[in-house]
C-alpha positions as CSV (number, residue, x, y, z in Angstrom):
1,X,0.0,0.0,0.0
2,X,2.9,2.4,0.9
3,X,4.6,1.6,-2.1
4,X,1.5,2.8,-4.4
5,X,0.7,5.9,-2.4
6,X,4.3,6.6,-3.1
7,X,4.3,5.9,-7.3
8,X,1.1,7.9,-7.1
9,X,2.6,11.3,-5.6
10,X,5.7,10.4,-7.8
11,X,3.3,10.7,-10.8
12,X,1.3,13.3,-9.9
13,X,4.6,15.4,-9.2
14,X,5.9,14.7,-12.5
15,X,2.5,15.1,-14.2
16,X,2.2,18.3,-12.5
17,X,6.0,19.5,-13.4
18,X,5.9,18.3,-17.0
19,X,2.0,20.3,-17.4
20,X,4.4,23.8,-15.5
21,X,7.1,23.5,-18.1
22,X,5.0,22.8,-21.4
23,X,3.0,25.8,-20.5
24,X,6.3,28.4,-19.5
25,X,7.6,26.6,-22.8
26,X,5.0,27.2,-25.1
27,X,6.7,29.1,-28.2
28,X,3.4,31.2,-29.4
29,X,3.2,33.1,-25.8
30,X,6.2,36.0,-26.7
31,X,7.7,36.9,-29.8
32,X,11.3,35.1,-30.4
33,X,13.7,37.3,-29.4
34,X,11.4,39.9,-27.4
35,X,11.0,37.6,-24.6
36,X,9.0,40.1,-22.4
37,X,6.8,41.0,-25.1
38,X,3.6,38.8,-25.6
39,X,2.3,38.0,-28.8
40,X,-1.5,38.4,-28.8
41,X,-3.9,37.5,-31.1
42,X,-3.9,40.5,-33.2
43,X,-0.5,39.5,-35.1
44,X,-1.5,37.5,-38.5
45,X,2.2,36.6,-38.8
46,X,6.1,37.9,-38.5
47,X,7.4,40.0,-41.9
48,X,10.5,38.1,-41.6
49,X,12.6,36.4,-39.3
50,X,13.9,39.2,-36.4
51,X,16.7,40.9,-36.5
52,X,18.9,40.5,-33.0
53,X,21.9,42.0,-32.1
54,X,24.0,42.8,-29.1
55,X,26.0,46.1,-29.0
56,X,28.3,46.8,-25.9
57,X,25.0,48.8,-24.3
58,X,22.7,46.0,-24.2
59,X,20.6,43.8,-27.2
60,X,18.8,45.2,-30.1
61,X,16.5,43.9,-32.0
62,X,13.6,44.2,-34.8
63,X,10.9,42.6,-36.5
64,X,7.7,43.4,-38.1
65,X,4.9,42.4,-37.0
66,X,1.9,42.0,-39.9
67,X,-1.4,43.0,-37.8
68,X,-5.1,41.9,-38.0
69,X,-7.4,45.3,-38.2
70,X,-5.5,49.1,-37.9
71,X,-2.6,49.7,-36.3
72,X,-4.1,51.9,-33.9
73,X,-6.2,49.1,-31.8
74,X,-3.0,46.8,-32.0
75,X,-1.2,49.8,-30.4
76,X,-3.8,50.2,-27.4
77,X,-4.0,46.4,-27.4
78,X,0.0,46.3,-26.4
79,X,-0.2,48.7,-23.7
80,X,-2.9,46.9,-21.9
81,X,-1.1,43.5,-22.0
82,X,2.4,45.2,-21.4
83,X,1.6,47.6,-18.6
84,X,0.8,44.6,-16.6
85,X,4.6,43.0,-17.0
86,X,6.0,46.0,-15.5
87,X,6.3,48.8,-18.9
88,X,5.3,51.8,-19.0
89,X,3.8,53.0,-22.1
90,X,3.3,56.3,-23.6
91,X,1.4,56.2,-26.7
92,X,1.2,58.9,-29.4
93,X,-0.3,58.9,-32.7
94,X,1.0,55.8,-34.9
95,X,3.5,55.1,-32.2
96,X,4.2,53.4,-28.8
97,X,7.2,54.0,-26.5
98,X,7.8,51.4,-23.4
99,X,10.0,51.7,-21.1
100,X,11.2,49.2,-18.3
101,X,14.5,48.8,-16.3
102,X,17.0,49.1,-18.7
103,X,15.0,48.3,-21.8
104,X,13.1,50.2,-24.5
105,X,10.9,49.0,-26.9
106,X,9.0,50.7,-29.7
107,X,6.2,50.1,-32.1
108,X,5.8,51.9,-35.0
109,X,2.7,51.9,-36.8
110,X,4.7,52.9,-41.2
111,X,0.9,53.8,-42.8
112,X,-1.3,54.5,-39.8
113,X,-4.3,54.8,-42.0
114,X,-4.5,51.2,-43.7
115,X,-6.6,48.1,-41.9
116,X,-4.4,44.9,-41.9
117,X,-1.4,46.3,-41.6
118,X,1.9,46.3,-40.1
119,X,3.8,47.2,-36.8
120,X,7.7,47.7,-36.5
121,X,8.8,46.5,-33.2
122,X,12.4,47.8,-31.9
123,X,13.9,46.6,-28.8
124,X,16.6,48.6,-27.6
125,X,18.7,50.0,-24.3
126,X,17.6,53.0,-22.9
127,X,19.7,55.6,-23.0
């Protein structure tokens, strides 16, 4: 009996630890090399593979993001899913500046008046 109450926590541990790491894991919760930056439904896909880069003040990178509806909404959308992990965002027309710790990161909205469009994304130190 002891030796089955025992198997039983051991598999409940490791069905609890493997269900933790497939979920921290899981590729589609923040863009690839933005780690603190979530991608949310409103991204139809990436416009390329990002562009990463260290520098001797901290990492850089880019990438575009190709948007569902006008840029506008996915700019609002951001700041209420990244105020919540610790940015603060100022946003302006066609344009969103966060800031956190020692990290920027900055969305540009290139033709603020087309649906379906695109977002530039730029992570970079702060200065």
């Amino acid at each position: 009996m002891r030796f089955a109450l025992v198997l039983l926590m051991a598999l409940f541990s490791f069905t609890a630890y493997s269900y933790g790491t497939h979920a921290a894991d899981d590729g589609d919760s923040f863009l690839e090399g933005f780690p603190d930056v979530p991608r949310l439904d409103v991204i139809r896909a990436l416009g390329g593979d990002p562009v990463v880069f260290d520098t001797p003040s901290g990492t850089v990178a880019e990438v575009t993001l190709l948007i569902r509806g006008s840029g506008d909404n996915a700019l609002k959308l951001y700041k209420e899913s990244l105020t919540p992990l610790g940015w603060k965002c100022h946003l302006s027309h066609a344009k969103m500046r966060c800031e956190r710790e020692n990290d920027r990161i900055v969305f540009t909205d290139p033709a603020p008046s087309k649906n379906d469009g695109q977002l530039v994304l730029r992570l970079e130190p702060k200065d």
